[in-house]
N, C-alpha and C positions, 0 to 999 in steps of 0.2 A: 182470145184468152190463151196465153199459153199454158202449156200440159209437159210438168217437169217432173220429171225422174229420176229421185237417187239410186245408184249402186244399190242400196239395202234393199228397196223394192223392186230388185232386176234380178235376184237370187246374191246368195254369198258369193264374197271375190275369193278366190284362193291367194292366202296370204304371200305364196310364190311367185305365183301371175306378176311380176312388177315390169314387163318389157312393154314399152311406150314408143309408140310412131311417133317421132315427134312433124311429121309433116301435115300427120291430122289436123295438127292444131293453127291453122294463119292466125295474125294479127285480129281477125273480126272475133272469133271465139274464144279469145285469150281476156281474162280480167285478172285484175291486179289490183290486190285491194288489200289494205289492211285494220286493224281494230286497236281502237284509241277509247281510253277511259281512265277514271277514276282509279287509283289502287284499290282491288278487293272487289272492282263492279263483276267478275264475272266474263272476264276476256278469255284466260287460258281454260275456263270450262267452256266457252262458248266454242274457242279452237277445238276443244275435243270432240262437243257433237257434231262441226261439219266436218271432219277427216271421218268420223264414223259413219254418217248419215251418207256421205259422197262413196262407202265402201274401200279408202284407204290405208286405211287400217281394220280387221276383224272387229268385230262388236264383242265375239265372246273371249279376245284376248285378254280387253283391257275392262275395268270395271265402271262403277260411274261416275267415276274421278279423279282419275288417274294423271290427270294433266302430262298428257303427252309432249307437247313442245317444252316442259319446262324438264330441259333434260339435265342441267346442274344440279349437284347434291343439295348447294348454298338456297335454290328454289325452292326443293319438293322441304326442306327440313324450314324453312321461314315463308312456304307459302307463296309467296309472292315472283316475279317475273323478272329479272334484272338483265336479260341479253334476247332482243329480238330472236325468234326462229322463225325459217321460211316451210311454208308445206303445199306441195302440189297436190292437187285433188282435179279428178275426172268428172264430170257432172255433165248428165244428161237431161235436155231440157228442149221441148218444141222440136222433138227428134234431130235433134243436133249434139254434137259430144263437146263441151265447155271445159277447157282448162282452167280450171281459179289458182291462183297464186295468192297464199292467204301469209301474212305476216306478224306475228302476234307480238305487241310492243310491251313492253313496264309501262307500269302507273304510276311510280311515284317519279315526284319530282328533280330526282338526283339523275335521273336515265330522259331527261326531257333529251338528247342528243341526241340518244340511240334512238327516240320517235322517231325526231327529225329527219336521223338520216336512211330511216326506214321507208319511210314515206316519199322518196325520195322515190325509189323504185314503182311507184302505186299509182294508179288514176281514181283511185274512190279509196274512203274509210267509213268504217263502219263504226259509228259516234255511239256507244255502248253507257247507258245511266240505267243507276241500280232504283229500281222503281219503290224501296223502300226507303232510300236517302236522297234520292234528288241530286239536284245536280251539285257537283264540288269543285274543291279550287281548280283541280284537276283536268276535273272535265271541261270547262271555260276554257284551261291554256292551251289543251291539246286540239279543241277546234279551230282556235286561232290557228294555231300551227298548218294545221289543214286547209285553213280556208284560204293562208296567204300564197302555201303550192297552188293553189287554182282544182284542187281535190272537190270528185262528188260526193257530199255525204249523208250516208243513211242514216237514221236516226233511228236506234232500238232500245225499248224498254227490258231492263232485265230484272226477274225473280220476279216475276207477276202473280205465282205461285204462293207465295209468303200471304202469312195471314196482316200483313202490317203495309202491304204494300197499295198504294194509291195512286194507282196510274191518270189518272183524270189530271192532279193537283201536278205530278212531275210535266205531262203533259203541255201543262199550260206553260210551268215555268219553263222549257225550252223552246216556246212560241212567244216568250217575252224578254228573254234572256239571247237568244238568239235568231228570232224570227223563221222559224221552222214550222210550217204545217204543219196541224195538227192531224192530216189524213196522211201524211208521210209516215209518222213515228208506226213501228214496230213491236208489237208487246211478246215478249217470248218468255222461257222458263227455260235456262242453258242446262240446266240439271237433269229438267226430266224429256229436256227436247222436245216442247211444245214450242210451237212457232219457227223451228229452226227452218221446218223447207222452205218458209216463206221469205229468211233471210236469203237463203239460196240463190229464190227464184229474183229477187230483188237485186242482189249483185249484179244477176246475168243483164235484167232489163235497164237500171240504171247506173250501171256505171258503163264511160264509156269504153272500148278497147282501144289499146296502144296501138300508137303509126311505126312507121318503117316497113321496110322491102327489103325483100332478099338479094337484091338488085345490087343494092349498095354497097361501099365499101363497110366490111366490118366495123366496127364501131361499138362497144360494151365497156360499160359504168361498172365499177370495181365497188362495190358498197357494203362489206361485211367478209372478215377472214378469220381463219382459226389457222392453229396448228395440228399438224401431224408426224408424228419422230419417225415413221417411215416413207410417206409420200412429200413431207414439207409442208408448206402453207397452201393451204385449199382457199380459194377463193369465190365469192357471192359474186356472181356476175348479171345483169340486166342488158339483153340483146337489144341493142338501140336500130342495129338496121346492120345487113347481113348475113352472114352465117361463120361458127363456128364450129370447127369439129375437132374431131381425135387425129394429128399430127399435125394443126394447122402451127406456124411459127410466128410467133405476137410479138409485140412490141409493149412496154409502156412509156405514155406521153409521160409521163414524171419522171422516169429516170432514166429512159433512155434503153434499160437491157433489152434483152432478145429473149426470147424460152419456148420452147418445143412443146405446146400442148399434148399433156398425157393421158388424160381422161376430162369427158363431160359427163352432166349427170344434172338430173334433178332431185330434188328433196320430196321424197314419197310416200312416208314421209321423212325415211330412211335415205344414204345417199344410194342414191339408182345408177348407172350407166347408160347413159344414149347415145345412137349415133351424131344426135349434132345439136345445137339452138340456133331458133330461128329469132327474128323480130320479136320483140314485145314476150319473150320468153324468160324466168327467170332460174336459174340454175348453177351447180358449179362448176369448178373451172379445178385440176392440177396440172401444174406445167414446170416441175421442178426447182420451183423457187424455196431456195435454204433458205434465208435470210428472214426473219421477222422484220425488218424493216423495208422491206423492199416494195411488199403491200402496203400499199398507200391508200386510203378509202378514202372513193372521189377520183381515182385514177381513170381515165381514159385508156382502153387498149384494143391496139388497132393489128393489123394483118404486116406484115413486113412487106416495106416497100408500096405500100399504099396509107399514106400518111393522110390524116383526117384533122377537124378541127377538136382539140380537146374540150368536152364539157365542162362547166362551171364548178362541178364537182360540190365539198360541201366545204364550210365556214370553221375553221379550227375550234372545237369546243375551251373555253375559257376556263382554266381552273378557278374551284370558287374556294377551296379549303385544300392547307399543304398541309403535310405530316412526315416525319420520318421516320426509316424502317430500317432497322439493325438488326442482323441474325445474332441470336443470345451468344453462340461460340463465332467469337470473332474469327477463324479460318474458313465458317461457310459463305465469306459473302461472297467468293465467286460463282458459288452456285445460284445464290439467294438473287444475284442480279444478273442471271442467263434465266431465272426461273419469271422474275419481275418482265425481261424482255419478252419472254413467251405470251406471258399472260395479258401481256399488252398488246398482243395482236387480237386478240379479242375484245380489248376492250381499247380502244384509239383516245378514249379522251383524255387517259393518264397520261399525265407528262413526268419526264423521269431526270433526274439531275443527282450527281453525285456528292456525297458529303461525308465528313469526316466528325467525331468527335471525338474531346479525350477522355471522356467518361465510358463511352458505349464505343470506340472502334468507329470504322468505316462501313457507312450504310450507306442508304437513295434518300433524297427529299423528294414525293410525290406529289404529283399534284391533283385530286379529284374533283368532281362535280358538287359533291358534299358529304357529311358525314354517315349516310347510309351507304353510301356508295364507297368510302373508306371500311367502314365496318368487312360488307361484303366483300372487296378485293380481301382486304386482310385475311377473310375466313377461306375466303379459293386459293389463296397462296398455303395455308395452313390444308387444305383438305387435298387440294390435286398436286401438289409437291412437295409436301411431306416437312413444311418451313417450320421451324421455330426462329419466332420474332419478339423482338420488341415493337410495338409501334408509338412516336412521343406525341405529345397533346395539340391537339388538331390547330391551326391558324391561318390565319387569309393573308393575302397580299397586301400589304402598304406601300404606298407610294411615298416616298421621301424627297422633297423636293432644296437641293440646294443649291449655292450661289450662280454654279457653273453648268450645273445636269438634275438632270431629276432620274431617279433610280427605283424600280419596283425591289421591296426587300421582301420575303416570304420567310425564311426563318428567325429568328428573337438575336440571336445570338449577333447579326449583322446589322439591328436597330442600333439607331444613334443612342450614347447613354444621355449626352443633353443634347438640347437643340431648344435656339429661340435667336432672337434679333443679334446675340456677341458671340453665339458661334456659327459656323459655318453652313449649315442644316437651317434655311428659312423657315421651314413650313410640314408636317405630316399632315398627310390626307389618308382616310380611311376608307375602303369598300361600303358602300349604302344598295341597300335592295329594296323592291317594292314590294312588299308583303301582301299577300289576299287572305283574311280566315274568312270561312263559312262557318257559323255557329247557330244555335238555336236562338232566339230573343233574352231567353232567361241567363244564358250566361254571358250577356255582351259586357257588363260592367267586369265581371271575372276577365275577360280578356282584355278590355281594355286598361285594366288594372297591371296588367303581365305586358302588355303593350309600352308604358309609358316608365314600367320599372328596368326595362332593358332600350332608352333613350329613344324612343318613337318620336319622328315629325311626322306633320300634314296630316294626322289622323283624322280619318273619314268614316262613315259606316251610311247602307241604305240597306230596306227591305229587299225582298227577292219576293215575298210570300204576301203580298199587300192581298187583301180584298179577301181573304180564305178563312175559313173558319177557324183552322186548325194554328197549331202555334207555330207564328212566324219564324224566320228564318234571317239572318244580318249577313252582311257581306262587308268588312271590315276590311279597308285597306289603310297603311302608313307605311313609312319609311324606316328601315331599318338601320342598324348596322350589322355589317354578317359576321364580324366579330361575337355579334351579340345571340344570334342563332345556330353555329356549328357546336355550342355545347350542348345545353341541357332546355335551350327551346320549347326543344317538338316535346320531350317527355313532360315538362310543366304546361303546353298548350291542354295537350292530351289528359292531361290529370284536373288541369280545371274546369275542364268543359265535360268530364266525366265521358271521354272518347268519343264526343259529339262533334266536334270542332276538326274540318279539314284544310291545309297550309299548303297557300303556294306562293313561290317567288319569282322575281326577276330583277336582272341587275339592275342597276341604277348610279351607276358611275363612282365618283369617290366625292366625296365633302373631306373639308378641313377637321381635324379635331384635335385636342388637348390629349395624345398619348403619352404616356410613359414607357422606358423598360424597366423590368423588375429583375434584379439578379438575385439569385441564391448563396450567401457565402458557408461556405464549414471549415470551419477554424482558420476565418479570415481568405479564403480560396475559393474561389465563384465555380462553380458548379454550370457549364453551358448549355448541359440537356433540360437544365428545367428554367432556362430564360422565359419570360411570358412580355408579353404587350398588352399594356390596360390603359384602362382610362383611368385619368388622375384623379376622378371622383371616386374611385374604388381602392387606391394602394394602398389604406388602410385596412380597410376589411379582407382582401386577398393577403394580403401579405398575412397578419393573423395566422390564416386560415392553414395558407402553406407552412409556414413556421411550425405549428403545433402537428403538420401531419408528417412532416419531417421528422421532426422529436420521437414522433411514436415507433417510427422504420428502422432508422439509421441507430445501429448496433452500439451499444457502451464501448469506447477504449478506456484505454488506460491512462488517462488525462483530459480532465473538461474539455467538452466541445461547445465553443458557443454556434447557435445556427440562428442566421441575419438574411433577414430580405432586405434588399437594397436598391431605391430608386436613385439613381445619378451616384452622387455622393454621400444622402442620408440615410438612417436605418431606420427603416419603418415597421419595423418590428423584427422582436428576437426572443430565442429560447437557450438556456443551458442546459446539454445534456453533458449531466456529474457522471465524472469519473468513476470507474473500475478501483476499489480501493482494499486492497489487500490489509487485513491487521498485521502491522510489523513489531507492534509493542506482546502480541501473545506466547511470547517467550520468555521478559522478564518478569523475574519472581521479585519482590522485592525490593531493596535501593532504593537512591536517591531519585528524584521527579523527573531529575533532569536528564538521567539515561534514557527514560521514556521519551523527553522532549525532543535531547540526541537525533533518537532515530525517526524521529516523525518530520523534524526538520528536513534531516537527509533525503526521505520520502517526497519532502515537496520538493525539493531542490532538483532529483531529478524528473518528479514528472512538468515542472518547468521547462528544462531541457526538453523532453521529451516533447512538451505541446508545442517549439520552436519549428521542431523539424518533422515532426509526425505528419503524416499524411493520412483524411482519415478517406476512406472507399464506399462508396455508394455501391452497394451491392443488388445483382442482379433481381432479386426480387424484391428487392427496394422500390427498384424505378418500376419495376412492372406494376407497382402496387400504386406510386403514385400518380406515374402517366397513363393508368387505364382510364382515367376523370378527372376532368378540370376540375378543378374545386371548386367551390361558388362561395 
């Protein structure tokens, strides 16, 4: 039996004490492990009891929730996890001193990348379900994820503490769901840190430690960077085999530069300084690289002059939802797009393309993972540099396919206005995804009803919870379109299932379908920030819907505006906002009718003229008001 020892039961660390032999540590006492679950199971509280419990960080610093790795504002104010952090911890266990490399990942489904390429750095995960909801979409994809690296994983029960929680029943469904031993799984309480050592001790025994020798030619995986306006890009490094230290001169396989290693350091959870990384070690790296694009994640880098095979690195994340971002005062967007480049060193899977429009000026069309992951860039650009933006209404990739090429379009404004067999443009194909909900029994018709109202195939559903007393649980899967999921989805899932119901996706290539574009006209003049792509079952009801909310925004001039949605060539709907109308008859007294008529005539005559050449302006808080939400 082994006999493990945290920090906390060895006396207090002094929160100074942070100087690290890193020789102590070879490749056999080195684990790498990181934690995957559900959003809200309980991951960045579980992070906090082992950096406490292991003594690296004080206990009476922080309080019992303080969620330590979640060190963005965008986190601690919505809770939730949205950028991997790495934390070294010291652990004492079978009178041996244990290095843990622990990784805390997001749960929702917009950040499934940054799992990925977390995981990447790991030999184990620790498979985290909340022992009073069972398992969720969530949890199912990030096993996958896991099981296809070839990762060991623990299986822990969380909040066993809760008066609602039923560990027997979760239990089971992860030993039928996934065929996981039922004397493997782990029952803890991340809050009040019941069960935590036993997590601990469990990393050390089963998961394996990373290979490589010091022998070897350096060799280290580049897998996560940020920025710093005095040192430059700091980069996440995992010691593959070699050694690293302070003025070694590197190389990267991707681009080819050279740089002067200027500090190393581990995350302690703070950055540390050490003399060097070894094998199977994970740590950072500054070496005077300016450049945000120069960290490449998935880069291979090697020692100069000692040239290695580069690693496989990770798979380019695929945007599933574009948007574009306009600074309100058209003269910030050089800032606006030095501040989009910064911020995209931290986050790799935004793809970034430049655009123009003549309503809004010159902004970026971004590309994200989805629209919580739009939400949250928008709010860190807004919080950590100070932006004011527009952002316009969210849309996916279409493939366009015609006689000679076929062509991905991603903004409205570049859709074809027709297309069929007599013009040029054969065929639109649209993005389709495979949906998973988890829901209770009682509201599968409620979903399946929201299912089939936003264009579902192949719809499927099975139990999860067969043979149990308690009320079952459905695992709903169909086919989507993600056209049909980057609006208002997740908040009508959530509202019919009365926040029972948990969504997860994956792509599923493109299908053919019946698109339209829809244009906006004001006084005959198309409007290109508020182009949309619909299906042609809907250009009725949307158009409506925009027309009327148009009406309500866009300011009286001084001469009718008619406002027109327009598919191809016809009007599917319109509103007249009446003119600005000055009394010009409250002068004369008296006389004949027709001096009255006179000047009422005159009056039309020139707001005629006027509505010929008048231009009318979509004013800034116009568009904010109507691109904060699609309309439905």
């Amino acid at each position: 039996m082994f006999r493990c020892l945290s920090a906390s039961t060895r006396g207090p660390t002094s929160a100074t004490d942070k100087s690290i032999d890193m020789t102590e540590f070879p490749c056999e006492v080195i684990r790498n492990f990181s934690i995957v679950a559900h959003i809200d199971h309980g991951k960045s509280t579980l992070a906090d009891r082992s950096v406490q419990l292991t003594g690296t960080i004080p206990r009476k610093v922080f309080g019992a929730n303080q969620q330590v790795l979640d060190k963005l504002k965008v986190e601690r104010e919505r809770g939730i996890t949205v950028k991997a952090q790495t934390a070294s911890m010291i652990y004492h266990c079978n009178r041996k001193k244990y290095l843990l490399n622990l990784i805390d990942t997001p749960g929702h489904v917009d950040f499934s990348w940054e799992v990925s390429r977390s995981l990447a750095a790991c030999q184990g995960a620790l498979l985290l379900v909340d022992a009073t909801q069972g398992v969720q979409a969530q949890s199912i994809s990030v096993f996958h994820i896991a099981k296809e690296r070839g990762l060991k994983i623990i299986p822990v029960l969380n909040k066993i503490d809760m008066p609602v929680a039923d560990p027997s029943r979760i239990t089971a469904q992860l030993q039928s769901m996934f065929g996981i031993d039922p004397a493997e799984v782990l029952q803890i309480s991340a809050k009040t840190g019941r069960g935590v050592e036993a997590v601990l001790q469990a990393v050390v025994e089963r998961i394996p430690p990373p290979s490589g020798s010091v022998h070897e030619p350096l060799k280290a995986l580049l897998f996560d960077s940020q920025y710093d306006r005095y040192r430059g890009v700091i980069s996440l490094v995992n010691i593959r085999g070699g050694v690293m230290r302070k003025g070694d001169r590197i190389v990267s396989c991707h681009t080819g530069k050279k740089y002067e290693v200027t500090e190393v350091g581990v995350m302690y959870p703070e950055e540390t300084p050490v003399t060097h990384l070894q094998p199977g070690q994970v740590g950072y790296i500054a070496c005077n690289m300016k450049e945000s694009t120069e960290a490449h994640v998935g880069d291979t880098l090697h020692q100069v002059n000692a040239r290695v095979d580069p690693m496989p690195g990770f798979q380019p994340a695929r945007a599933m939802v574009y948007a574009g971002v306009f600074p309100v005062d058209t003269s910030d967007f050089v800032k606006l797009e030095e501040s989009i480049r910064r911020l995209t060193l931290t986050d790799r899977s935004v793809t970034i393309q430049r655009e123009s429009s003549t309503a809004l000026g010159q902004g970026c069309r971004l590309g994200f993972l989805g629209t919580l992951h739009m939400d949250v860039f928008r709010q860190r650009l807004e919080d950590e540099y100070d932006a004011n933006i527009i952002v316009t209404a969210p849309t996916v990739p279409y493939k366009v396919i015609a006689r000679d090429q076929t062509v991905i379009v991603s903004n409205p404004t570049d859709f074809p206005d027709e297309w069929g067999p007599a013009s040029r443009v054969r065929e639109v194909q649209e993005p389709m995804v495979k949906a998973s909900i988890i829901v209770p029994e009682e509201y599968l018709g409620d979903m399946m009803d929201l299912c089939f109202s936003r264009r579902a195939d192949d719809l499927d559903h099975r139990y999860l919870d067969s043979g149990t007393s308690t009320s079952a649980r459905v695992m709903l899967t169909c086919t989507l379109p993600l056209s049909e999921i980057v609006t208002d989805f997740f908040d009508q899932l959530k509202s019919r299932s009365s926040g029972y119901a948990s969504f997860d996706y994956e792509d599923a290539g493109y299908k053919a379908s019946d698109l339209v574009k829809m244009t906006f006209l004001l006084n005959g003049k198309p409007v290109d920030a508020l182009a949309l792509v619909i299906h042609r079952s809907v250009e009725q009801k949307i158009g409506r819907t925009w027309v009327k909310k148009l009406h309500k925004v866009i300011p009286r001039q001084l001469f009718e505006v008619p406002i027109q949605a327009a598919v191809g060539k016809r009007i599917v709907a319109r509103a007249t906002l009446p003119a600005m109308r000055a009394d010009v008859t409250a002068g004369l007294y008296g006389g004949h009718y027709e001096r009255k008529l006179k000047h009422l005539e005159n009056q039309k005559e020139s707001k005629r003229r006027m509505k010929k050449i008048g231009n009318v302006d979509l004013p800034q808080d116009a568009f904010f008001d109507i691109l904060s939400t699609r309309a439905k």
